[in-house]
Structures are given as structure tokens and as C-alpha cells.
C-alpha positions, 0 to 999 in steps of 0.5 A: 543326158544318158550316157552313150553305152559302153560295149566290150568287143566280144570278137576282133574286128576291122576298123569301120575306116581302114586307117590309111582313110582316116582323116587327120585330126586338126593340128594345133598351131606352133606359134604363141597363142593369143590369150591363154586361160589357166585351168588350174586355177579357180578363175580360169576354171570358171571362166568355162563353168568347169567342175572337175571329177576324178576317180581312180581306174582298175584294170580287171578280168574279162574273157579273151576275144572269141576268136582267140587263139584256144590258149588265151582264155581271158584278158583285161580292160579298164574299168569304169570307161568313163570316156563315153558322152553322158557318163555319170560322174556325179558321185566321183570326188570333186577336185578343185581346179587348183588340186589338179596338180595333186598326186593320185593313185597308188603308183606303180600301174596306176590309172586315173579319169578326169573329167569336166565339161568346158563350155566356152565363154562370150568373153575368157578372162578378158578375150572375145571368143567368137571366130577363134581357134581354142586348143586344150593343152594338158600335161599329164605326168606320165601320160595322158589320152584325151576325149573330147566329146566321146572321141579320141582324135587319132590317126594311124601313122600319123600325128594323133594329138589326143592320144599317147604324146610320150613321157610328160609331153603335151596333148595338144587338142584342138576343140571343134573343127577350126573355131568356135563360138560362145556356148559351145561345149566339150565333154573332157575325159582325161585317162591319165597313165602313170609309165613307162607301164613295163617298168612301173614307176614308184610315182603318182599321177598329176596335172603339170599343166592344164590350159585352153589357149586362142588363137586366131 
């Protein structure tokens, strides 16, 4: 599949919804799951024909949005933008489901992408998963921002679990718009942010945990 282009805003603009409009992404469910399936490890992994991909992420240089005040001639952006459908993360380093858990980047302002596909199965490790509700639970250390099919799930002003929970929170994503049915998949792009970013720590980042959980 060719990848949805990324293109860098030249120029400040409105959102295409005003942000009081926007619809609310789904909440995931407070009480315990019914099954969970541990993405860390290569059982849970393969149940969903996962193959994880990671590389590193680079702030750079670009010129300043054109209707900038005249001082701000350039600014920066993340480089690559691997959130987009279809990106080509074929030559990225393969991680093992079980190596989640291992420390990249540099440390300080560090950024790292991961990424998969879950496609999900007639039946995850002993669960049948047709009509049930699956969320992707994943914490990052420090902080994470989760795509899912090329989108970010948020809402100004209001509960946005795909987005910045806070320092080692979990996202707690919903997949599809209520249940899901065997054979549907997700494109996951995980922006990993090593933080507090104004006081940059002498630490790496890493999965805690990484889980789809069923409900019904």
C-alpha cells in the first residue's frame, strides 16, 4: 500500500472541525477485562501477525510558517513522520516482541517510532473475538502518542486517550468504533517521548507494557 503523504504546513490554519465540534474519541472500559493478550511476548505478538519496527526520531530545521511574526524565520518538526497509513517501515530494525521493553535512543530529547499492524484473530490466544469490544493498552516510558490507522484519537478539552496521558500513564485506545470482527486490521504507530522535555532526563525510552484487552 503507498503511503498517504505527509505534507509540512506552510502556513497557520483552523482546524477542519472547530474543537468544541469534534466528536469525543471512544473511551475504553473501567472495569477488568475479559482476556488480555501480552504484546510482549512472541505468543501474544503472533496471535495478531504482529511484526514490530522501530527507529530513532530527529527534530530538524524547517522555515517558520509564512505568516510568522517577521523575527521567526525557521522552526522544527519531527523527521521521519512515520504516523501516515502506508509508510514504509520495511527497513527500520526489526524488535522482537520480547525486546519492547529495551532502552532506545540517546536519552536526554529523545524520540523514538514504533510500529506494527494488529490484525485481529478468530480466536486471541483462547478468546473468540467476534462482537467484542478490543483496546490497545500501552505504556510508554515517559510518554507516548498513539496512531492507529493514520489518526491520532483526540479531543480539544477533553479525555484524548491516543494522546499525552501524562509521565508513564497508559494510552488506552480503543480499536474501531465499538467491536470488532476477525480479520480487521490496525496500523499502530507509537511516538515515543523520552520527558519532562524542559528538563530533559538522563534516561531512555521503552515499552512497560503493551497489551490488547477484550471486552464485551
Amino acid at each position: 500500500m503507498p503511503a498517504t503523504p505527509y505534507v509540512r504546513a506552510t502556513q497557520s490554519m483552523a482546524p477542519a472541525i472547530p474543537p468544541v465540534l469534534q466528536p469525543q474519541p471512544p473511551i475504553a472500559p473501567m472495569i477488568p477485562p475479559l482476556h488480555v493478550v501480552d504484546l510482549m511476548t512472541d505468543a501474544g505478538s503472533a496471535a495478531f501477525g504482529a511484526v514490530w519496527r522501530g527507529k530513532e526520531a530527529k527534530l530538524i530545521e524547517v522555515p517558520a510558517l509564512g505568516d510568522s511574526r517577521p523575527e521567526y524565520k525557521t522552526t522544527y518538526d519531527v523527521e521521519p513522520h512515520a504516523e501516515v497509513v502506508g509508510y514504509d517501515d520495511s527497513k527500520w530494525e526489526l524488535v522482537p516482541p520480547t525486546d519492547l521493553g529495551g532502552r532506545r535512543g540517546g536519552g536526554l530529547v529523545s524520540f523514538f517510532w514504533y510500529r506494527t499492524t494488529l490484525t485481529i484473530p478468530a480466536n486471541a490466544t483462547g478468546f473468540d473475538t467476534k462482537g467484542a469490544k478490543a483496546v490497545l493498552h500501552v505504556t510508554v516510558d515517559d510518554y507516548a502518542e498513539v496512531w492507529v490507522n493514520g489518526a491520532l484519537p483526540r479531543a480539544s478539552g477533553r479525555p484524548s486517550p491516543a494522546a499525552i496521558q501524562g509521565f508513564n500513564m497508559p494510552n488506552r485506545v480503543v480499536l474501531g468504533d465499538s467491536v470488532v470482527s476477525p480479520g480487521d486490521k490496525f496500523e499502530i504507530a507509537v511516538f515515543a517521548i523520552n520527558g519532562p522535555i524542559s528538563v530533559a532526563p538522563a534516561n531512555f525510552l521503552w515499552f512497560r507494557d503493551a497489551r490488547v484487552e477484550f471486552f464485551r
